[in-house]
KOLSEVO-898705 format. One record per residue: x, y, z of N, C-alpha, C, O in turn; residue in one letter. Coordinates in Angstrom, 3 decimals. Atoms other than C-alpha are relative to their C-alpha. Example, Ala and Ser with C-alpha at 12.3 -4.5 7.8 and 13.67 -1.06 7.14 Angstrom:
2
> 0.890 -1.190 0.000 12.300 -4.500 7.800 0.900 1.200 0.000 1.936 1.181 0.665 A .
> -0.820 -1.190 -0.060 13.670 -1.060 7.140 -0.770 1.090 0.730 -0.261 2.198 0.899 S .
This chain:
80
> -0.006 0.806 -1.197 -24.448 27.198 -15.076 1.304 -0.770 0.109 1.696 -1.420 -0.860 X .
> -0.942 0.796 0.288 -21.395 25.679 -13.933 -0.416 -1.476 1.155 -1.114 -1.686 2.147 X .
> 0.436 1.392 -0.648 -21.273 22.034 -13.069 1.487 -0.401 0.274 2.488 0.287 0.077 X .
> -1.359 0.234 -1.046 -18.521 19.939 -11.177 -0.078 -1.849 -0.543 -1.046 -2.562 -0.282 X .
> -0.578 1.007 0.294 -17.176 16.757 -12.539 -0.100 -0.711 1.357 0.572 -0.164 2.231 X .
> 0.103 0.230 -1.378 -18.081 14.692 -9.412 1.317 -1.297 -0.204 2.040 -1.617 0.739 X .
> -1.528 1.064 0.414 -15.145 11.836 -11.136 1.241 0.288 0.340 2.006 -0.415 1.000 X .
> -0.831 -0.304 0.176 -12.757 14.142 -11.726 0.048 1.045 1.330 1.091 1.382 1.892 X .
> -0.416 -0.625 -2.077 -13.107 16.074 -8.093 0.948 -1.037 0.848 2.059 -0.763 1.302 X .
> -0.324 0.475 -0.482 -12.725 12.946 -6.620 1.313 -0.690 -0.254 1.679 -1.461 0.633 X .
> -0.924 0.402 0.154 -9.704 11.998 -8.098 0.869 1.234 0.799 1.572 1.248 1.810 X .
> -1.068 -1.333 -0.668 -8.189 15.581 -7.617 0.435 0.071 1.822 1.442 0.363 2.467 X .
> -0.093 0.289 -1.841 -9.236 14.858 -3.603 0.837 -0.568 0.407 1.638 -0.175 1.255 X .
> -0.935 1.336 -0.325 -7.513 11.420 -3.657 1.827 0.637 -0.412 2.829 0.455 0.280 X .
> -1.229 -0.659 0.285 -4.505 13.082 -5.004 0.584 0.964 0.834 1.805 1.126 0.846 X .
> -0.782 -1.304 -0.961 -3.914 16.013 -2.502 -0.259 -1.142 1.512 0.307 -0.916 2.581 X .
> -0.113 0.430 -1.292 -4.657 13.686 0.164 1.611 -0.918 0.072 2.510 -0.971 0.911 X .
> -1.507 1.024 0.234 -1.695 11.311 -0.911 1.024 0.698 0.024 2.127 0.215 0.278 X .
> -1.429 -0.421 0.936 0.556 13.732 -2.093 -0.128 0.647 1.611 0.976 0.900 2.092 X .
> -0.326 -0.340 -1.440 -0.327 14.996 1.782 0.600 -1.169 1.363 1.346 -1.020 2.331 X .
> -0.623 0.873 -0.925 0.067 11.731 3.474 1.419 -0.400 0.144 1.907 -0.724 1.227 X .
> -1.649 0.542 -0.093 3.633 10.813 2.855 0.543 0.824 0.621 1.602 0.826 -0.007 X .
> -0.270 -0.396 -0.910 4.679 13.321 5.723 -0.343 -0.873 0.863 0.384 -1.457 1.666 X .
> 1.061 0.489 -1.858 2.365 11.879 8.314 0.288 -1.890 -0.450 0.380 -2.869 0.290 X .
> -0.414 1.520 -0.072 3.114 8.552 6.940 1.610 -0.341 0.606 1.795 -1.311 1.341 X .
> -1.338 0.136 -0.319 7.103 8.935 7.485 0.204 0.599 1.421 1.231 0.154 1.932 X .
> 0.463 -0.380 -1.421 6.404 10.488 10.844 -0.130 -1.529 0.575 0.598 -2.152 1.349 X .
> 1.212 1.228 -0.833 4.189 7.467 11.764 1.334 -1.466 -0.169 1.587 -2.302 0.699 X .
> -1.051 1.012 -0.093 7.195 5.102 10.330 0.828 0.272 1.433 0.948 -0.496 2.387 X .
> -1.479 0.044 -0.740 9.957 6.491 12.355 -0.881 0.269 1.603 -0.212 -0.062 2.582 X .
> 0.706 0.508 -1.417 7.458 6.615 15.566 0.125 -1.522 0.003 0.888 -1.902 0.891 X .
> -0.022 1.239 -0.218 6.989 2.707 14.931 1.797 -0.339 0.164 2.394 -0.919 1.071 X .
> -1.947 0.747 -0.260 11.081 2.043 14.495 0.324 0.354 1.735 0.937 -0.479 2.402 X .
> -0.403 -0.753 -1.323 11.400 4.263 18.082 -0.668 -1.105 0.841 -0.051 -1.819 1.632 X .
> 0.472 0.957 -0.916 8.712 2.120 19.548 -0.003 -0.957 -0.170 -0.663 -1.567 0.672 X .
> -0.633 1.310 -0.421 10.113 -1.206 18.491 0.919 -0.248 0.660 1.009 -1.270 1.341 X .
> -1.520 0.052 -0.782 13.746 -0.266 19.825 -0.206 -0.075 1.325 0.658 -0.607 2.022 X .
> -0.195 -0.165 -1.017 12.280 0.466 22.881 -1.335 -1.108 0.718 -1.918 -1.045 1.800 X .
> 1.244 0.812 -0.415 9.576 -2.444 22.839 -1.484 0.511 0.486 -2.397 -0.058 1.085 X .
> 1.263 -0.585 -0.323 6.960 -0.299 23.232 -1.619 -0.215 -1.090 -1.752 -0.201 -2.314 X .
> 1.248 0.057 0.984 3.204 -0.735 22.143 -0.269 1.001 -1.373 -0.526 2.194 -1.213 X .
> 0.657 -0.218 1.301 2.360 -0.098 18.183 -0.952 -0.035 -0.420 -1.325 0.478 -1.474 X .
> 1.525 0.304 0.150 -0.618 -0.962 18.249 -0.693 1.446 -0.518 -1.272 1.254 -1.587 X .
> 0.438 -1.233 0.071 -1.833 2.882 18.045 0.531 0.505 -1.666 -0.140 1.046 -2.546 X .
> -0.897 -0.377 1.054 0.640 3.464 15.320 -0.541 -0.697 -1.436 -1.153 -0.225 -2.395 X .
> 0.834 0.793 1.040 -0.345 0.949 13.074 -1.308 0.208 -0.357 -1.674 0.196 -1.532 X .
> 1.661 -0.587 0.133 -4.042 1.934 13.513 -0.049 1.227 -0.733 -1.010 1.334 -1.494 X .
> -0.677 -1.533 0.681 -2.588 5.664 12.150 -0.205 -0.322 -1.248 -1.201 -0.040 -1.913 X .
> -0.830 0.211 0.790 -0.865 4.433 9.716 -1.290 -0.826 -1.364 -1.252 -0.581 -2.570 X .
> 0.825 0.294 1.235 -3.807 2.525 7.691 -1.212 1.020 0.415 -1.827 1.504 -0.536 X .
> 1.002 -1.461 0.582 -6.346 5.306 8.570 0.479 0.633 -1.250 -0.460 0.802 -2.028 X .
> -0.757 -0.853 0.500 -3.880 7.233 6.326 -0.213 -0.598 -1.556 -0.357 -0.043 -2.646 X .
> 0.141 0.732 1.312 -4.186 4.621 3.849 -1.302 -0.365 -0.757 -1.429 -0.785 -1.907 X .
> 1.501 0.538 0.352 -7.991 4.006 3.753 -0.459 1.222 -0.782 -1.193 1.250 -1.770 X .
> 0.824 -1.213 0.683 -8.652 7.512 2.977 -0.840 0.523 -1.116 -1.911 1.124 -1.200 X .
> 0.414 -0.321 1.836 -8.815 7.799 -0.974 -0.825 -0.928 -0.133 -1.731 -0.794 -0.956 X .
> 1.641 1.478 0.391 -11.185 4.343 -0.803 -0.896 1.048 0.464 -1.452 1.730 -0.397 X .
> 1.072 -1.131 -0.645 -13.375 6.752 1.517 -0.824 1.082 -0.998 -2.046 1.228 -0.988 X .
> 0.260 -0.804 0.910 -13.568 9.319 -1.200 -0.988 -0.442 -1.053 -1.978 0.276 -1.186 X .
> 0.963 0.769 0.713 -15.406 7.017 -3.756 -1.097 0.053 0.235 -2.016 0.299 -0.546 X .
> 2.016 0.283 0.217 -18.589 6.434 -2.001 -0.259 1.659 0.431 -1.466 1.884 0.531 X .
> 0.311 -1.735 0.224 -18.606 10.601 -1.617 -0.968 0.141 -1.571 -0.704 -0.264 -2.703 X .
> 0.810 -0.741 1.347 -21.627 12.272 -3.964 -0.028 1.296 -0.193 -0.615 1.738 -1.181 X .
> 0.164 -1.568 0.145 -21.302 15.834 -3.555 1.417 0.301 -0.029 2.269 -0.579 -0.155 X .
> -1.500 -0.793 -0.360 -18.125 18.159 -3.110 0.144 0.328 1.138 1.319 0.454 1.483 X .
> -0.086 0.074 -1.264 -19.069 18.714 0.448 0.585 -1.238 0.451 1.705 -1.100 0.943 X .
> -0.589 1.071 -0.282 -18.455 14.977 1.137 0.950 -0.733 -0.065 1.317 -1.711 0.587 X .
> -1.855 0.057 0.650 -15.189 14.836 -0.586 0.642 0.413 0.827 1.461 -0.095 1.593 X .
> -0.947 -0.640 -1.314 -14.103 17.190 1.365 -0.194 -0.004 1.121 0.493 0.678 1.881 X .
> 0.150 0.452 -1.621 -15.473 15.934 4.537 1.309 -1.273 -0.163 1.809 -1.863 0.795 X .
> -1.319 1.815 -0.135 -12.640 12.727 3.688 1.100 0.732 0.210 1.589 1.374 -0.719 X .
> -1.467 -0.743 -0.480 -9.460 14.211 5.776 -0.152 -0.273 1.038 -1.221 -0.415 1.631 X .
> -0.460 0.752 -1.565 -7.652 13.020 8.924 0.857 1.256 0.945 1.976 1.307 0.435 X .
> -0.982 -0.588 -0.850 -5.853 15.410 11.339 1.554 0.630 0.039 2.242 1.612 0.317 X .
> -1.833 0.115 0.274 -2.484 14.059 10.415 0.388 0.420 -1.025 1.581 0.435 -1.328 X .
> -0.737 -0.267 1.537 -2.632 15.323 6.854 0.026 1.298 0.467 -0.774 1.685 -0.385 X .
> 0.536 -1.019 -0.796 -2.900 18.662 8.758 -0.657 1.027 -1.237 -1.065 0.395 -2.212 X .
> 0.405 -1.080 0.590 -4.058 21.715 6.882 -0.629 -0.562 -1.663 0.071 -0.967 -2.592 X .
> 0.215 0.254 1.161 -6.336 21.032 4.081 0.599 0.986 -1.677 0.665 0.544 -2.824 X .
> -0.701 -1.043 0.931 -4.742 24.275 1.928 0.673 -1.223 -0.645 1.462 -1.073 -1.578 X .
């Protein structure tokens, strides 16, 4: 029978999600620098920008391996 480290999943999760966000995070920066120069609303951006960051907390209260991998945003695009 094989069994699944539900600890050590969730770390592995938290890890590909991070090591995915720092695109979509440097994206999401240089959108905010564009829309301060031009005084434009951030508000949206900023909201992005800690979705991106909440994620791996999200992962924690996950109990299965389905629910792990239900924790992913859009912006990290392609779970591969």
């Amino acid at each position: 029978m094989i069994t699944i480290d539900i600890s050590k999943a969730k770390e592995v999760w938290k890890d590909k999600i991070r090591t995915k966000r720092v695109k979509a995070l440097k994206t999401l920066d240089l959108d905010f620098m564009k829309a301060q120069e031009t005084s434009s609303d951030t508000t949206s951006i900023v909201a992005d920008k800690q979705t991106l960051r909440d994620l791996p907390s999200q992962v924690d209260t996950a109990t299965t391996t389905d629910e792990i991998k239900a924790v992913w945003n859009d912006m990290l695009g392609d779970k591969e």
